[in-house]
N, C-alpha and C positions, 0 to 999 in steps of 0.2 A: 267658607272656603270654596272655592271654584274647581282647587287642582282635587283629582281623586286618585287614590293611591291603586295603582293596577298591579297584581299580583305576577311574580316570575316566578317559573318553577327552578327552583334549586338544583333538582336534579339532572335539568335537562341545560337552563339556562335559557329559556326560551318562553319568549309573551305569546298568549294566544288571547284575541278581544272578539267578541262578535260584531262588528262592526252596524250589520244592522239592527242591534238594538239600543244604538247611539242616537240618539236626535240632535239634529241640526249639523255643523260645521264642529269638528273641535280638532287637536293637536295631541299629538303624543310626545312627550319627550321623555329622553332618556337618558342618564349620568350615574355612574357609579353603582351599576347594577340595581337601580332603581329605577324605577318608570312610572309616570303620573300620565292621566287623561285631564288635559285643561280645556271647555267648553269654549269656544269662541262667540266674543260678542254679535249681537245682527249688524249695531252701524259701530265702530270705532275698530283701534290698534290694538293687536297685542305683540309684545316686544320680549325675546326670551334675553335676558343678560348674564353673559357667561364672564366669568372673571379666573384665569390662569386654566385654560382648558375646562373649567368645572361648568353647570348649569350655578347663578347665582340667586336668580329670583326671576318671578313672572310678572312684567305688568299691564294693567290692563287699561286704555283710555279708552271709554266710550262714552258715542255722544248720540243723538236722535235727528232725523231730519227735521227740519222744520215746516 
């Protein structure tokens, strides 16, 4: 799995990430008091699809130069 589960504090309601110990490009999304870090590909798309206000799924097309 790509997506990684990032913790929110309950108490507070509030994400804290360190940003620089991320490598590379990646994405945070967030729905329903949930929140994932998805790594983004080097060549291709990723496309988040939301269906009725909600996040539904992540996908990823990647391809290589040639």
């Amino acid at each position: 799995m790509r997506l990684k589960e990032l913790q929110i504090d309950p108490s507070t309601m509030r994400l804290e990430i360190d940003i620089i110990e991320q490598k590379g490009s990646f994405a945070i999304v967030v729905c329903d008091g949930k929140a994932k870090l998805a790594e983004l590909p080097a060549h291709g798309e990723t496309k988040i699809v939301t269906h009725q206000g909600k996040v539904k799924r992540i996908r990823f097309d990647e391809g290589e130069e040639f």
